[in-house]
Every structure is written in C-alpha cells, then in structure tokens.
C-alpha positions as CSV (number, residue, x, y, z in Angstrom):
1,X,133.1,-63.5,174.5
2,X,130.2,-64.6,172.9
3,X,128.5,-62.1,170.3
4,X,125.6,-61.7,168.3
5,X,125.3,-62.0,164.2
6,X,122.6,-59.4,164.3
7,X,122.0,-60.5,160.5
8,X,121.6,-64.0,161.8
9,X,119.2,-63.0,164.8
10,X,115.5,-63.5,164.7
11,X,114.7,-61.6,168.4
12,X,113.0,-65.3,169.4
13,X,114.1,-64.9,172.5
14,X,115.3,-68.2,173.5
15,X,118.7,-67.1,174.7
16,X,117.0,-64.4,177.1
17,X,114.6,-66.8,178.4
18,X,117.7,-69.9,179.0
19,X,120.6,-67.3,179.9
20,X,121.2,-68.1,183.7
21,X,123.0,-64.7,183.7
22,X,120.6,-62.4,182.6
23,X,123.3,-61.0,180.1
24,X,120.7,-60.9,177.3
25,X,118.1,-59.0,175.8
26,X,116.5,-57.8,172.8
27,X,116.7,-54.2,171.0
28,X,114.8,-53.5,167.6
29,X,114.1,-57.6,167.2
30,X,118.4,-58.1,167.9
31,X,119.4,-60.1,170.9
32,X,122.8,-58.4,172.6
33,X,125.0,-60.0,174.8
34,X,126.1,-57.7,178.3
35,X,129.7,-58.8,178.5
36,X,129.8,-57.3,182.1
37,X,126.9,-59.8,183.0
38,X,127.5,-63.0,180.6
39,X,129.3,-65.6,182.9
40,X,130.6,-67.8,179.6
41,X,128.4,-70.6,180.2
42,X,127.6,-71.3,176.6
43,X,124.2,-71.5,176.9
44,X,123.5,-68.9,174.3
45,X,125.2,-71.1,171.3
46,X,123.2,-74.4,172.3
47,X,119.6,-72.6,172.4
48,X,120.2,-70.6,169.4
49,X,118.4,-72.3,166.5
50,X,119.8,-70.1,163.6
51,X,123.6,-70.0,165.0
52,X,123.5,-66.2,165.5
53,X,125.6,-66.3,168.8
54,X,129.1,-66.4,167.3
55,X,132.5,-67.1,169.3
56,X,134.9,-64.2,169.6
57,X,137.6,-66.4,167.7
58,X,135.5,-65.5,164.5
59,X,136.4,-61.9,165.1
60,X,140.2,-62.1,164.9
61,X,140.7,-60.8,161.3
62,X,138.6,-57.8,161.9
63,X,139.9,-57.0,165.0
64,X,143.4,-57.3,163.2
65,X,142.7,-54.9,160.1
66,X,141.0,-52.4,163.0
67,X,144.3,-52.3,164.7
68,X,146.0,-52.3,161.1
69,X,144.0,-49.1,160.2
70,X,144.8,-47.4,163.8
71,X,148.1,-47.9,162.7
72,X,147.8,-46.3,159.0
73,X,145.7,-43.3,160.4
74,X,148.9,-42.8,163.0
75,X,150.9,-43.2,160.3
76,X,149.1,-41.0,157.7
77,X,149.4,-37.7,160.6
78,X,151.9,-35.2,159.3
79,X,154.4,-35.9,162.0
80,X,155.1,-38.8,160.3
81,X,155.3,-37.8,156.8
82,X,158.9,-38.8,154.8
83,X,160.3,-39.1,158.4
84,X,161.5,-42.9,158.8
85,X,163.5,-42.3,162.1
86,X,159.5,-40.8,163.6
87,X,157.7,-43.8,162.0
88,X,160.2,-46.2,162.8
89,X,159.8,-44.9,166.6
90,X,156.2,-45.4,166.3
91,X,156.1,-48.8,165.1
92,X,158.7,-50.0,168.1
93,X,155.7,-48.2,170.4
94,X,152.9,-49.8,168.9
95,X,154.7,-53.4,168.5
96,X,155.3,-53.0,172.4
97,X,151.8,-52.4,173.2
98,X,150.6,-55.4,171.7
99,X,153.5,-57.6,173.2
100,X,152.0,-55.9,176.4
101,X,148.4,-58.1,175.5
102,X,150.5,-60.7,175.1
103,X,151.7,-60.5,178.9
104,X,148.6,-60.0,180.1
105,X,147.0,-62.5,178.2
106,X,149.8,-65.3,179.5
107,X,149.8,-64.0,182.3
108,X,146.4,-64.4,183.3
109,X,146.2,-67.9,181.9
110,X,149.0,-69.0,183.9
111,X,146.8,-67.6,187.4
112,X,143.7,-69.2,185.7
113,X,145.1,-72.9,185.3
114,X,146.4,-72.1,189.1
115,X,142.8,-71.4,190.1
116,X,141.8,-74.8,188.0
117,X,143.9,-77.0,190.5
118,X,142.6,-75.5,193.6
C-alpha cells in the first residue's frame, strides 16, 4: 500500500489530479492515500516530484517494534508478573497469530498467481 511522507509532501496536487482511482486528496496542504479506493496502479510514485509517496516495504521496522511493544505492554500486565508458565503461554499465542498472517499471506498469493494465468 502506497503511503504518504507527510514531511515530504508539498499538497501540489499532482497525484490527485493523475490518480485514475480517485484514492487521493489533500488535508491541511498533506495528500492521503484512501486504501479502500487506491487500485495499486503506481501512479502516485511516478508523478510525485519530491518522492513523498513511499512503498509499504519502507514501513516493516516500524510495524515490527509496534507489534514488539503490543507485546511488552501484554507482558508488563500483572497477570504476567514473575509467572513464566502465564508468559510463556502468551508468547505460544501471540507467535501463532502471526504464523496465522503468514497463512493468509501465502495463501492468498498462491490464489493471486492462479488468477495471473487465467
């Protein structure tokens, strides 16, 4: 999913005016990108003339120290405290939750290169 480096932004507008999707407009001088709408198209990152439409690849560190501090605050409840058999528990939970975005992720890959070929 494409995003938007609001500290990179200017609000030209060139991505509203050249999305084919409509999936953009400008707040407070910021464009923002409607992931319901946005169709992927990549349009946004070729028009932009200061870069500011970023790749969601970019985001993968911060989306791991979010799920890293989800984790912690879990961690950090009372429930938890000095009990390793309670926190062990939790972190088979948590581990299988992610291996669950996993599946889905391969999952739907596998049915996308299916649709590819037809």
């Amino acid at each position: 999913m494409p995003w938007v480096n609001g500290e990179m932004c200017t609000g030209c507008e060139l991505c509203v005016d050249e999305c084919p999707a409509g999936a953009i407009s400008v707040e407070q001088e910021v464009a923002h990108i409607d992931d319901t709408l946005c169709i992927r198209c990549g349009v946004c990152h070729d028009v932009c003339p200061n870069e500011a439409v970023r790749h969601d690849g970019e985001r993968i560190p911060e989306e791991v120290e979010s799920n890293v501090a989800w984790v912690r605050r879990m961690l950090s409840n009372d429930y938890y405290s000095g009990d390793t058999e309670k926190r062990g528990a939790l972190m088979e939970r948590v581990e299988r939750y992610f291996r669950k975005d996993i599946k889905v992720a391969e999952k739907t890959i596998e049915r996308l290169r299916a649709m590819a070929g037809d």
